[in-house]
N, C-alpha and C positions, 0 to 999 in steps of 0.2 A: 247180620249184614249191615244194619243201622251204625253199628261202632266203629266198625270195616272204614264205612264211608265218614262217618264220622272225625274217625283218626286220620283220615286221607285229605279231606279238607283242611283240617289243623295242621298236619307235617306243610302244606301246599302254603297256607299263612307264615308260616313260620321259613319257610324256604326264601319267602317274595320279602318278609323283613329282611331278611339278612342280607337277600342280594341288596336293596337299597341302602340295606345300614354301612356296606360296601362302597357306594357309587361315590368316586371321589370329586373335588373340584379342581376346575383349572382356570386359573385368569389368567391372562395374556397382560401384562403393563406398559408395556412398548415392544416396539411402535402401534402406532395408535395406526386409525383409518388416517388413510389419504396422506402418510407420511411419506416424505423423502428418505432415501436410503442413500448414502455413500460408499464409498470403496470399503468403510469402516464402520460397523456396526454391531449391536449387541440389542438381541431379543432378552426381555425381562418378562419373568412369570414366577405367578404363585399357585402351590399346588398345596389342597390340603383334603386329609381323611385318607392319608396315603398309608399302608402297612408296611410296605418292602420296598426294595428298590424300584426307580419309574422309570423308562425309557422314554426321552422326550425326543419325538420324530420335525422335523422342521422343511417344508414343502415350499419353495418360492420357485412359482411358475407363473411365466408370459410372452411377453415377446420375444427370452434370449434363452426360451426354454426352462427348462427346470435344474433346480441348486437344491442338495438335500443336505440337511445339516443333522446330525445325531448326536446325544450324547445321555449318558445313563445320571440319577441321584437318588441318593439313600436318605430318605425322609430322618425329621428330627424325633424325637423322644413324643411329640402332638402329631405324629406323621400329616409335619408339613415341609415343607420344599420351597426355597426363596430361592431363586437361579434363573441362569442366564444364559446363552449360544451365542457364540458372536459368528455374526452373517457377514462374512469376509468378500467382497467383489471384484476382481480385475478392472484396469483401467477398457479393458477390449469389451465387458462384456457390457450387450445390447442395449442402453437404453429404453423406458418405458414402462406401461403400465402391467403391475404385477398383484398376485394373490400370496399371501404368506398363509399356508395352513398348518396348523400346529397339532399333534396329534402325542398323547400320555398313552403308554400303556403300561399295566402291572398286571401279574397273575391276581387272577378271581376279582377284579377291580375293575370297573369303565368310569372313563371322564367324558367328558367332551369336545366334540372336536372345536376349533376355533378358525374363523379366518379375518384377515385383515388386508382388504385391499392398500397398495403402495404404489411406488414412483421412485424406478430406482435411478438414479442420475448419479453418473461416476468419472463426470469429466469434469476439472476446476473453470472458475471462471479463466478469463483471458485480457489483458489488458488490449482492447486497440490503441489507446493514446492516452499517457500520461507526463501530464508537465508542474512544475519545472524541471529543467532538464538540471542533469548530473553537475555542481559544484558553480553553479549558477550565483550571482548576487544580489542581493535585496538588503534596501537600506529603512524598508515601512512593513505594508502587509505584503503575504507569502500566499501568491491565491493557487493552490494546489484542485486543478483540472484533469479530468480523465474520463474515457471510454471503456465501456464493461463489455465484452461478452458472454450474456449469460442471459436462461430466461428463466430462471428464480433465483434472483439475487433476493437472499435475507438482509444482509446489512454491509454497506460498505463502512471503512472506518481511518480516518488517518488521524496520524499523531507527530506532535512535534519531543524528540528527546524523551521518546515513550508516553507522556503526557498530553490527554485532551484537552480542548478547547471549545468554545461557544461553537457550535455550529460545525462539529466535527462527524456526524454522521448523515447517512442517508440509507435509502432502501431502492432505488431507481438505476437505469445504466449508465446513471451520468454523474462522474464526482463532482462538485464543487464545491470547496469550501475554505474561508478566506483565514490566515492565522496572523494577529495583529503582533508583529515584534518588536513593538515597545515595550509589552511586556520583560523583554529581556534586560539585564544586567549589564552584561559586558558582549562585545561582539566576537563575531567570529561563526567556525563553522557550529550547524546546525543540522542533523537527524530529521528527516520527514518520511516516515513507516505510511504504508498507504495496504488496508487490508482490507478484501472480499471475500465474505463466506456467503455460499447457497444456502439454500433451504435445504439441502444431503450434507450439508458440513462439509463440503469440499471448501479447501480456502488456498487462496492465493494473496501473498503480500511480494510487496517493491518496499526498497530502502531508495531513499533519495537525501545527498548529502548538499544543502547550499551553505551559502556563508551570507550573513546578516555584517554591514559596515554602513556603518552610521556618520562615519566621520573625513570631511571629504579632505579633498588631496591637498598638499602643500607645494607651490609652483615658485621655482629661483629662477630670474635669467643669468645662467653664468656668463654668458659673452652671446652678444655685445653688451656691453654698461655703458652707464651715460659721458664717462669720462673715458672711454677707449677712444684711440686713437686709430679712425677709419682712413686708410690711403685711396683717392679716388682712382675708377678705374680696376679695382680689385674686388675677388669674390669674399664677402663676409663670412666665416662660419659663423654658426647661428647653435648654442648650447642651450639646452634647458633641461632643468633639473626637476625632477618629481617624486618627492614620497607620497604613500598613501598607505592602506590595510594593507598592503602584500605588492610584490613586486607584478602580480598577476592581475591585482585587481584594476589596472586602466588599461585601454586597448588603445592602441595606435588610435583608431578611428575616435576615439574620446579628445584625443590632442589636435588644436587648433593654431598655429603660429599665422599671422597676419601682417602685414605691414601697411599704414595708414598717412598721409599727406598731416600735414599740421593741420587744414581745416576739417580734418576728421573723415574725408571720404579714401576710399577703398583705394589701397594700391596695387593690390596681389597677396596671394598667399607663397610662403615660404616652402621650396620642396623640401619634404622629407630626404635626410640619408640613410637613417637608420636608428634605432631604437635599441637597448642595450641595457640590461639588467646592472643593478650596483651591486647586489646582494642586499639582504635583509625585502626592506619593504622602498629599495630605489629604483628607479631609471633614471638614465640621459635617453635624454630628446636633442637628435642633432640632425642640423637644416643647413641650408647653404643662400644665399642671394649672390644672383650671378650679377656683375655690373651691368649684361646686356638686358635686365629691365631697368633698367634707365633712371636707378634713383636720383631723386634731387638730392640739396647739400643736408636739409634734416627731415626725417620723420621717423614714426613713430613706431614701433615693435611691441604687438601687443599676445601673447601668449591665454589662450583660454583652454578651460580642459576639464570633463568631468569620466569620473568614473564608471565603473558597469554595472557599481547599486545606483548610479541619478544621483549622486553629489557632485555638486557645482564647487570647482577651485574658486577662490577670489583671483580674479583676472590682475595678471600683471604685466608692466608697460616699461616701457623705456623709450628714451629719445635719443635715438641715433644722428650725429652729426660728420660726416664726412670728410674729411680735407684741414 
């Protein structure tokens, strides 16, 4: 009876080794606690002291309900297991705080179960206001401003022609940041990428296209000249010629035409008729003086004009003589 019991406790030893010699491990490697999940995601785990194939079960429940995710692996030649599930989300589903439980099983094997609370977020951020606006011009710095909606923004980021600068990032819902383009070589248009990703990896970027001219406008008076011959009593046409960076780059409201007495005070301004591309990088600027403002026999015609980077034409004048 003694060996009975004997051999009964030892088979009883020997059964509780083996189950333990069994009991496999599972680490969970991401997502950690208190992570952000996005539409796009992949669970990482390591499983070892595995025999046979393992059935990894994948449990994310909370406020949009429950996602089960499955999928089987056949351990290596150390029966271990480095693998992954990707936690795939729609843009519809719920918002908020969730439980990922992660559960291995294999015949005659137990692991452990794991959980890791999360924060699933599956909407992108949203711009409310960002500037400068589209094809815009700047002749110094480029202060690139904007509005985020979002309430975990990781990092906003903008770039000029793919490339950072001092003071190109933030983590807050407010872009600012200034991009000095003197830096630059030659002028012309310029690339401004402006990028927001969350704490889920959700991102959203804008391209924003301006033009950098540094070089201000060249200003002819084609008519009148000093030596035209004005008949009194008649309407002058009033010409003026302007190149600059692009036939686009000065607006009507940049052009100033004036007309001035000999001791330099104010006569009136010259009406507009119309404005008119030359092609390449011209306009004509054409004005009219009607004889019913009343000019005397001389004065002055002075033309000023700057463009829509802030370059200043050098002002030019002439002296109109009548009769």
């Amino acid at each position: 009876m003694k060996g009975l019991i004997a051999w009964g406790t030892c088979a009883a030893l020997w059964l509780a080794s083996t189950v333990a010699a069994w009991a496999g491990t599972l680490t969970v490697q991401s997502p950690t606690n208190n992570a952000f999940l996005g539409q796009s995601n992949r669970l990482r785990f390591q499983i070892a002291q595995a025999a046979v194939e393992v059935t990894v079960n994948v449990r994310v429940t909370g406020t949009g309900g429950t996602f089960t995710f499955e999928e089987r692996f056949s351990p290596n030649a150390d029966g271990e297991v480095d693998g992954g599930i990707d936690l795939n989300f729609g843009e519809s589903t719920p918002e908020g705080q969730y439980t990922i439980t992660v559960t291995a099983t294999e015949p005659d094997n137990t692991y452990p179960t794991r959980q890791i609370p999360v924060t699933i977020d599956v909407v992108r951020p949203q711009f409310l206001e960002l500037y400068p606006l589209q094809n815009q011009f700047y002749r110094s710095n480029v202060r690139v401003v904007g509005r985020i909606r979002e309430t975990n923004v990781k990092q906003w980021e903008v770039l000029v022609n793919n490339q950072p600068f001092p003071g190109n990032t933030g983590t807050g819902n407010t872009i600012d940041a200034t991009w000095n383009a003197s830096t630059l070589t030659q002028d012309g248009q310029q690339s401004i990428s402006v990028r927001v990703t969350d704490l889920a990896n959700n991102v959203t970027s804008r391209t924003i296209n301006i033009v950098v001219d540094r070089v201000a406008p060249v200003v002819t008076i084609a008519y009148p000249r000093t030596d035209s011959r004005i008949l009194p009593g008649t309407t002058i046409p009033v010409l003026v010629d302007i190149t600059d960076f692009s036939n686009s780059s000065v607006d009507v409201t940049g052009i100033t035409v004036r007309l001035f007495r000999m001791d330099g005070s104010l006569l009136g301004t010259v009406a507009r008729v119309s404005v008119v591309n030359q092609g390449g990088n011209g306009l004509r600027w054409t004005g009219r003086i009607r004889p019913s403002m009343g000019m005397p026999r001389q004065f002055r015609l002075r033309v000023e004009c700057i463009d829509k980077a802030g370059n200043r034409a050098t002002n030019q004048e002439v002296t109109v003589r009548v009769g």
